[in-house]
C-alpha positions in Angstrom: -7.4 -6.4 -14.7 -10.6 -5.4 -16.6 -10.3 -2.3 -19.1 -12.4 0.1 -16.2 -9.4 -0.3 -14.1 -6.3 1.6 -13.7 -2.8 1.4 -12.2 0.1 3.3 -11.8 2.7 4.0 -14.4 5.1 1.9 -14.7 8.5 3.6 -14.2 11.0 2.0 -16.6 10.2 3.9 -19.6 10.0 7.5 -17.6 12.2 10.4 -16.6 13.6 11.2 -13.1 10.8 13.6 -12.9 8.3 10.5 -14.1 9.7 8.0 -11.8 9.8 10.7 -9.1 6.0 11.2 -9.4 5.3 7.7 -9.9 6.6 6.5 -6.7 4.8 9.7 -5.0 1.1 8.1 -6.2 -1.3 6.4 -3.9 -4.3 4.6 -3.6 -6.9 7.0 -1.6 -10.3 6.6 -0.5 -12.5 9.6 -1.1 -12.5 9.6 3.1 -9.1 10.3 3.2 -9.3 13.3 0.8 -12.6 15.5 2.7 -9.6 17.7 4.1 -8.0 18.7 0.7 -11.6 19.0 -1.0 -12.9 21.2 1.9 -9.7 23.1 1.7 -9.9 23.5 -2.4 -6.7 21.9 -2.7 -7.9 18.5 -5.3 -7.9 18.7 -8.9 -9.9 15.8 -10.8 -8.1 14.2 -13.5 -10.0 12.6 -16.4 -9.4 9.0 -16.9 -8.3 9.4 -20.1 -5.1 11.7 -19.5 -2.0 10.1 -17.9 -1.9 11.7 -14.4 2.1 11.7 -14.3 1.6 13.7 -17.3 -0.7 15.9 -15.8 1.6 16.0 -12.5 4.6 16.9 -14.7 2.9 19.6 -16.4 1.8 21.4 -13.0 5.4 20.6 -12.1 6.9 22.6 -14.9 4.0 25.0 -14.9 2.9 24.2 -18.0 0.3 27.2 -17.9 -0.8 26.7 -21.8 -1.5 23.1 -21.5 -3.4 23.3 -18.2 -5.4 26.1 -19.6 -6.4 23.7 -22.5 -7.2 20.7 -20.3 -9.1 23.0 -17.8 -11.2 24.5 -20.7 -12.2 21.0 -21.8 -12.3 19.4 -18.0 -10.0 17.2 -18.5 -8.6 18.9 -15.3 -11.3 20.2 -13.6 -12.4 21.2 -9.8 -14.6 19.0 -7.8 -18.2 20.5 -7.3 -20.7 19.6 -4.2 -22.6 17.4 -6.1 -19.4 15.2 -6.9 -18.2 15.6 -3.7 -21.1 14.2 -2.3 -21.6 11.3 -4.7 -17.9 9.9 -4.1 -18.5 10.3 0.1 -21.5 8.6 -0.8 -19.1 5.1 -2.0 -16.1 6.5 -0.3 -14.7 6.3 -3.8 -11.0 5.5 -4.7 -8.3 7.2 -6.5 -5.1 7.6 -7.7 -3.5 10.3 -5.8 -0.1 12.6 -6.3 0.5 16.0 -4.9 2.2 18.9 -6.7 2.0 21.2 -4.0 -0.2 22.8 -3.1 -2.9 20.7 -4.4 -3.9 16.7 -4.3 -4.6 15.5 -8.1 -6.7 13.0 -8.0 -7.8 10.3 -10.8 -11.3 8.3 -10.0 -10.4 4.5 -10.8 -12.8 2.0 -9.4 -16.1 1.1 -11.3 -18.2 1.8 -8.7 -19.8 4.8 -10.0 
């Protein structure tokens, strides 16, 4: 696996909540997310935060610390001109939901 890649968490080192999450993640094609993105439901994640961690923070409503990786879009919405660009490659991410919205963490190279 090169460095640009990603994978899952492994679950053995995680809470119930972690493990939870982690077995919730999927692999999605950008196709399979237009609904949720036209619907306003998908948050980006930044490849450099831990998306269980991010899942678990939503979870817990963790207001402060999504308010902090919002301000530095870390977490961010997904404009048009993303949106496009992904459709474009029918990109592929990491996915968990923490109702009501889709995160969703960018992992190939191919952008």
């Amino acid at each position: 696996m090169s460095s640009g890649e990603s994978r899952p968490p492994q679950p053995t080192h995680l809470d119930a909540l972690a493990r939870q999450l982690v077995a919730q993640t999927a692999p999605l094609n950008w196709s399979d997310l237009a609904r949720q993105y036209a619907s306003g439901r998908l948050l980006g994640v930044a490849r450099s935060l831990d998306l269980i961690v991010v899942g678990k923070a939503m979870h817990h409503d963790d207001s402060d610390q999504l308010v902090a990786w919002l301000k530095n879009k870390l977490v961010f919405t997904i404009d048009d001109r993303q949106a496009i660009k992904w459709q474009r490659i029918d990109a592929c991410f990491w996915t968990v939901v923490i109702a009501p919205f889709v995160l969703i963490q960018h992992w190939t190279n191919n952008d």
